[in-house]
N, C-alpha and C positions, 0 to 999 in steps of 0.2 A: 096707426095700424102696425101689427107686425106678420113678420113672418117665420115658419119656423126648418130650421135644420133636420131633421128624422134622419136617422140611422136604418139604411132598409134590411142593415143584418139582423137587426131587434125590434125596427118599428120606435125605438127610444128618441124622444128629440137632445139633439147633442148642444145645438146652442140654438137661442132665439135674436130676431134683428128687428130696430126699426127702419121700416119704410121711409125713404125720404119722401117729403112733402113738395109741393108744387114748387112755392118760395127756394127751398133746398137745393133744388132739381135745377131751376133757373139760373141761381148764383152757381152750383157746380157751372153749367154749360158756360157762362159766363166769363166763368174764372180758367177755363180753360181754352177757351178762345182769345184769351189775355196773351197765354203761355206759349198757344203754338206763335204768336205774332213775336215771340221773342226765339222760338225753337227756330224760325225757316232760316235765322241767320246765322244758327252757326256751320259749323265747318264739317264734311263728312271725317274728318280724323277725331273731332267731340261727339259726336253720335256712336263715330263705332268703339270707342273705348267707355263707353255707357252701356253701348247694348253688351259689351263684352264683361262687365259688372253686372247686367244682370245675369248675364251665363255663368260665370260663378256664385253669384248667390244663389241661383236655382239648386247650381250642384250642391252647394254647404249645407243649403237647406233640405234637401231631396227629403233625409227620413221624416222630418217633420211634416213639410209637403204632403206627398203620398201619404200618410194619416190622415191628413184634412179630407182629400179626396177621397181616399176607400171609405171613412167615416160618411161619408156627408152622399155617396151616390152610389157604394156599393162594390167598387173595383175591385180586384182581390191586389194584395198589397204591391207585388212584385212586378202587375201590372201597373200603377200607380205610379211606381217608380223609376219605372219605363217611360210614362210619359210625362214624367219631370225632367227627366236626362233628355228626350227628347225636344222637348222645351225650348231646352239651354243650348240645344244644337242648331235650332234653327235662329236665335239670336247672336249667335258666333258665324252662321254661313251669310248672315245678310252684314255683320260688321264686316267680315271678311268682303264681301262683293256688292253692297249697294252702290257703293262710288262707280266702280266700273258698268253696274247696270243703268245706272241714271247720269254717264257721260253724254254730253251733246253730242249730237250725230251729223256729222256732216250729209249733206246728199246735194250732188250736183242737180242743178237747172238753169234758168236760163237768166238768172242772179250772179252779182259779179258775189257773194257766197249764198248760202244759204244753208242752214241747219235745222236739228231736231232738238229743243230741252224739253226736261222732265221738271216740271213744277208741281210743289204739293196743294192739294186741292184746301186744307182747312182742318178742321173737325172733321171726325167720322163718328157713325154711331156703329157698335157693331152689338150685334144682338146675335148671343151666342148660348148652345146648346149643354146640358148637364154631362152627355157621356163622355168629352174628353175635357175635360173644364178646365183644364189648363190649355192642354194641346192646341185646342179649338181659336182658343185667346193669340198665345202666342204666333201661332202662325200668322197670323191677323197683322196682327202688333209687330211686331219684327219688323217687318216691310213698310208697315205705311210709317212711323217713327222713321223710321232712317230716311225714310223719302220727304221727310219734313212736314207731315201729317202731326195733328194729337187727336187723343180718341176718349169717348166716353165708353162705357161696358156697362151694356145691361143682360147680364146674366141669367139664367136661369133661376127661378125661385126658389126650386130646390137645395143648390150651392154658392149660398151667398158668401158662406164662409172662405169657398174656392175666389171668389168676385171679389172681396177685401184684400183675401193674401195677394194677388197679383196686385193689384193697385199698391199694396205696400211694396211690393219687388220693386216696381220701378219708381218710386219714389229712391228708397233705400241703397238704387242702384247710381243714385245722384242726378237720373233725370230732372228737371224743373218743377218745382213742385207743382202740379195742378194739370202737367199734359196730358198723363192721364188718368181718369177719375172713373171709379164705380158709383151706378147708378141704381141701388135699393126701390125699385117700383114693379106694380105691376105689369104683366103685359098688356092690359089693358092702355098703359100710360105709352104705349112704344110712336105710336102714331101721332100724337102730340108733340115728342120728341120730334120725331123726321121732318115735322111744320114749322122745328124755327129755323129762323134762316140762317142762324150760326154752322147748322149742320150744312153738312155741304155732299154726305155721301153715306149710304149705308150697303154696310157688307153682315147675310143671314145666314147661319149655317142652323136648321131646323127642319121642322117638318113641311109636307107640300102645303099644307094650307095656310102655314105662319108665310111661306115664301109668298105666297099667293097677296096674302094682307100686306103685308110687310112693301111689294110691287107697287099695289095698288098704292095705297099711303105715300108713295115716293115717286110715284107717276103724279101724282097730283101736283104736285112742287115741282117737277120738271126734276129729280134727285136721283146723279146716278146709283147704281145699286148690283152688287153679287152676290147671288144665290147658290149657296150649296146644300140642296133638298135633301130627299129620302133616297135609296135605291133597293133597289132587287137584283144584284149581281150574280149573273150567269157564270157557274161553274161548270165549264164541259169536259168532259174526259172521252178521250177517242182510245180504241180500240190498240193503239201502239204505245199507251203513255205508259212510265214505270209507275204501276198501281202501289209500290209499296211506298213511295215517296208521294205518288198522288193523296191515299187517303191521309196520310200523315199532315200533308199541306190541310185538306180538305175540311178536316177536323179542329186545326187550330184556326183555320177562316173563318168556321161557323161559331167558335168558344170563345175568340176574342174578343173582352169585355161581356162577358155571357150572352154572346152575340147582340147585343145592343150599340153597334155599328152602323154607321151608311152605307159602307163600301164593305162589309162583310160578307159573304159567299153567302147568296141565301135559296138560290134555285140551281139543284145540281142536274146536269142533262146529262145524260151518260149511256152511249150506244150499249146497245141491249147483248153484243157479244161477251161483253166483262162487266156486265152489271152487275148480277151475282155474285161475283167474285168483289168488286167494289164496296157492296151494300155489306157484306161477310167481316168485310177488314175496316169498314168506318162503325160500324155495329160495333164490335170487338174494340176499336180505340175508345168510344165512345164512351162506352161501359165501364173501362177505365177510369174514366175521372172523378177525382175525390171533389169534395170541398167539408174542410174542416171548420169555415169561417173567414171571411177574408181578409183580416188581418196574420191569417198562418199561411206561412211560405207556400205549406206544401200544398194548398188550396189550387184548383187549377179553374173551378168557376167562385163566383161570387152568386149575390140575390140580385135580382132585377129591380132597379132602380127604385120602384113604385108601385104598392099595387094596383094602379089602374091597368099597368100594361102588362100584370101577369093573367088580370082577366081578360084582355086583351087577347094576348097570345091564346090563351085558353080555348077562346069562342073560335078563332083561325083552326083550330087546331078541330073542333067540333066540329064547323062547315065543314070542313074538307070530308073529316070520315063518313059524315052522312052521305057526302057524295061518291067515297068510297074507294077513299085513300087508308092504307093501311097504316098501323101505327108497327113500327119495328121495336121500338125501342121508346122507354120511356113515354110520354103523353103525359103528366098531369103534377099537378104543383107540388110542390116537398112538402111532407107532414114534420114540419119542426118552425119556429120561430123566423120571422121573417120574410122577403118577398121569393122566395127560392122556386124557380121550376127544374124537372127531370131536364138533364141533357138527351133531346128526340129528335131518331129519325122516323120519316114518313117515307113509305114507297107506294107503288100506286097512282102516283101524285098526275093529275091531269091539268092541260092550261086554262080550264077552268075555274079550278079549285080556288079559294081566297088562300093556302101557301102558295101561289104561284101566281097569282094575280096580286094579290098587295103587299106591305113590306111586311114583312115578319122581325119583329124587334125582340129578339129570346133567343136559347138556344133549341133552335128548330131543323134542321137538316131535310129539308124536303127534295126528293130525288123523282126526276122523270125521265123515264128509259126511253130512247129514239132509234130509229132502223138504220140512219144514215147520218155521215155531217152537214148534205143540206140540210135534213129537218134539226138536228140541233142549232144551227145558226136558225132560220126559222124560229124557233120557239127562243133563242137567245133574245132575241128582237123583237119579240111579241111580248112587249113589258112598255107600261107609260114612262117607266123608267130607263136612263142610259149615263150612269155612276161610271161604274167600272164592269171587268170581267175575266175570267181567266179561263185559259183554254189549255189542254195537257195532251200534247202529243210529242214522240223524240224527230221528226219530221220538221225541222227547222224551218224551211220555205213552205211547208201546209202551214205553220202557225202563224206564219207574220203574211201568207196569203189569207185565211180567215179574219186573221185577226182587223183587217184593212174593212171584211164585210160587218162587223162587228158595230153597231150603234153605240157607244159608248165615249166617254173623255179618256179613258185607261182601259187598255186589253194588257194582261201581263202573261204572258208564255211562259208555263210550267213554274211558276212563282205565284207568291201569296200577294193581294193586290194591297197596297200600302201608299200614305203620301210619303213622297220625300222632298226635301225641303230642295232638293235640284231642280224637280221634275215639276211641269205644271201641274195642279191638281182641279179637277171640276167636271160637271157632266152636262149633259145638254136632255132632251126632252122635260117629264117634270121634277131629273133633277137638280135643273137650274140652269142658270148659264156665271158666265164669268169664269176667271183663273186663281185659285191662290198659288202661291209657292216658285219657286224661280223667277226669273227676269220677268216671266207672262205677269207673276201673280204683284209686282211690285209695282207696273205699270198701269194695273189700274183705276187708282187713286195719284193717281199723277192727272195735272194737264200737258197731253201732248203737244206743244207748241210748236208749230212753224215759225220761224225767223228770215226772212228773205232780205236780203244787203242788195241795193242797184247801184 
């Protein structure tokens, strides 16, 4: 069987793959469970001048890179590029600091000593999503590598081409051949995987329902596992916030990766004193943005990955106006080649509506006007979802006092919400649980061990 690449700027298939087979699948896992038995011994100075080869090679490689990905899911170039450099940073921050992260801890008790180590648990699988196909990977990989993890990647069938290139990085980076390996199946096959016992842990970053499967299948093995689902990220703007640097933030939230984000701004609450004035000046940038095509610079959206999720967005975009949401701006799919929607805003928008009740995956701007900041926190938190959130006020102690009522993993005050490789990243209700990213996100594929000396 195969599978094929499509270009969602033209619909064109760019390259075809075959599928590994059952046999294939096994000796991969196999031969990779060989490699980490040789990888737990070496030394954190061999790992970080590995991961620090592949931060150069990501760099060297960037323009090539970002090709594959805009080709293969759509990005427009210069974001692509972005998150190649990205990449190569968070492989440089864990070389720089896994050692210090996963130092044994002392902690007094009632043991003439007794400490803390960090042991790597094995293989991992990780089953990861198209819209940052690299990003997504790397973050992943950084941390549990250094922590003496190897890992399989079963990728999105969309970008398999992105799922080979990385597996060549870290070969190419002089990692051990076989630590870690891409996994060509479908998702059907993903739950097979999680049942042999060489796996030892899986980490999803997808939608609620793969998180859901993905749980279950890993509950059944007793298999720990981190989730980083969907979200609907509350954008509040109160009545004191600097609206011209607000809508400027507001717009690039919602455009980022043609809004086909987790953590992208997707439900804006905004007190009904300067909504008018908000909806004027996000209308007006909106309108503004070109797209020539995504591989030209000046491009500021790309096409949406697929068209199931321009019909997708479509049908959200219908429920609501029947229910009697207005369309501002834009509403309906671009008449030219490709998976292209209008860049739209929605006003009107009630906690009803399916844009304010499910995720919206496009570039969608749906905005709900409220009387007060109780009812914007209110309707903040009136979501299955708790990703992220941002809140815009110049009232320093109002943002970091709401932000505290805020359900979320990340509230960001008067900033665009972002992971960084410092900062833990993850959400709680259904968009998952567990940490990536910093000391949190490195210790979850560890075994915490107690050590007690009498």
């Amino acid at each position: 069987m195969k599978i094929k690449s499509i270009n969602p700027a033209t619909g064109e298939i760019n390259e075809t793959y075959l599928l590994h087979t059952l046999p294939i699948v096994n000796d991969i896992i196999n031969s990779v469970d060989l490699a980490q038995k040789e990888w737990v011994a070496t030394s954190f100075i061999e790992r970080s001048m590995l991961m620090r080869n592949a931060a150069k090679l990501l760099r060297k490689q960037k323009p090539t890179l970002a090709q594959l990905i805009t080709h293969e899911m759509g990005k427009v170039i210069r974001e692509s590029e972005a998150e190649v450099e990205k990449s190569a940073l968070v492989c440089d921050y864990y070389a720089d600091n896994a050692k210090a992260f996963l130092s044994d801890e002392v902690i007094n008790s009632d043991a003439k000593s007794s400490f803390v180590a960090f042991e790597p648990l094995g293989v991992i699988l990780a089953v990861m999503p198209w819209n940052f196909p690299f990003w997504q990977v790397f973050r992943f990989a950084a941390p549990a590598l250094m922590a003496g993890n190897a890992a399989v990647l079963k990728h999105a069938s969309n970008v398999p081409g992105c799922s080979v290139a990385i597996e060549k990085i870290f070969t190419d980076s002089g990692f051990p051949e076989n630590l870690f390996r891409s996994l060509l199946i479908p998702a059907s096959e993903v739950e097979n995987i999680i049942g042999n016992k060489i796996i030892k842990a899986v980490i999803l970053t997808g939608s609620e329902s793969a998180g859901r499967h993905v749980a279950k299948a890993a509950g059944k093995h007793l298999k720990k596992t981190v989730l980083e689902l969907g979200g609907s990220d509350p954008f509040i703007v109160f009545k004191d916030a600097d609206l011209n640097k607000c809508s400027e933030v507001a717009v690039m939230a919602r455009m980022i990766n043609t809004g086909q984000s987790c953590i992208a701004a997707k439900r804006f609450i905004v007190v009904e004193e300067i909504a008018d004035e908000f909806i004027k000046l996000v209308s007006q940038k909106m309108s503004e943005l070109q797209s020539e095509g995504p591989m030209d610079p000046r491009s500021d959206f790309g096409p949406l990955a697929r068209p199931d999720l321009l019909i997708e967005l479509q049908s959200q975009i219908d429920r609501s106006v029947k229910m009697g949401a207005k369309i501002e701006l834009g509403g309906n799919p671009m008449k030219r080649d490709g998976f292209y929607f209008e860049p739209t805003i929605m006003s009107k928008v009630t906690e009803d509506m399916p844009v304010f009740t499910e995720e919206t995956f496009g570039p969608v701007m749906a905005i709900v006007v409220v009387e007060n900041e109780e009812k914007a926190i209110e309707l903040a938190n009136k979501s299955n979802f708790g990703l992220g959130a941002s809140i815009w006020t110049q009232d320093r102690d109002k943002g970091i006092r709401l932000a505290r009522k805020i359900e979320a993993g990340a509230v960001f005050i008067n900033g665009l919400v972002k992971s960084d490789p410092r900062l833990p990243f993850g959400g709680i209700k259904n968009s998952g649980y567990g940490r990536e990213l910093s000391n949190y996100g490195i210790k979850e594929f560890v075994n915490i061990k107690t050590i007690w000396v009498g």
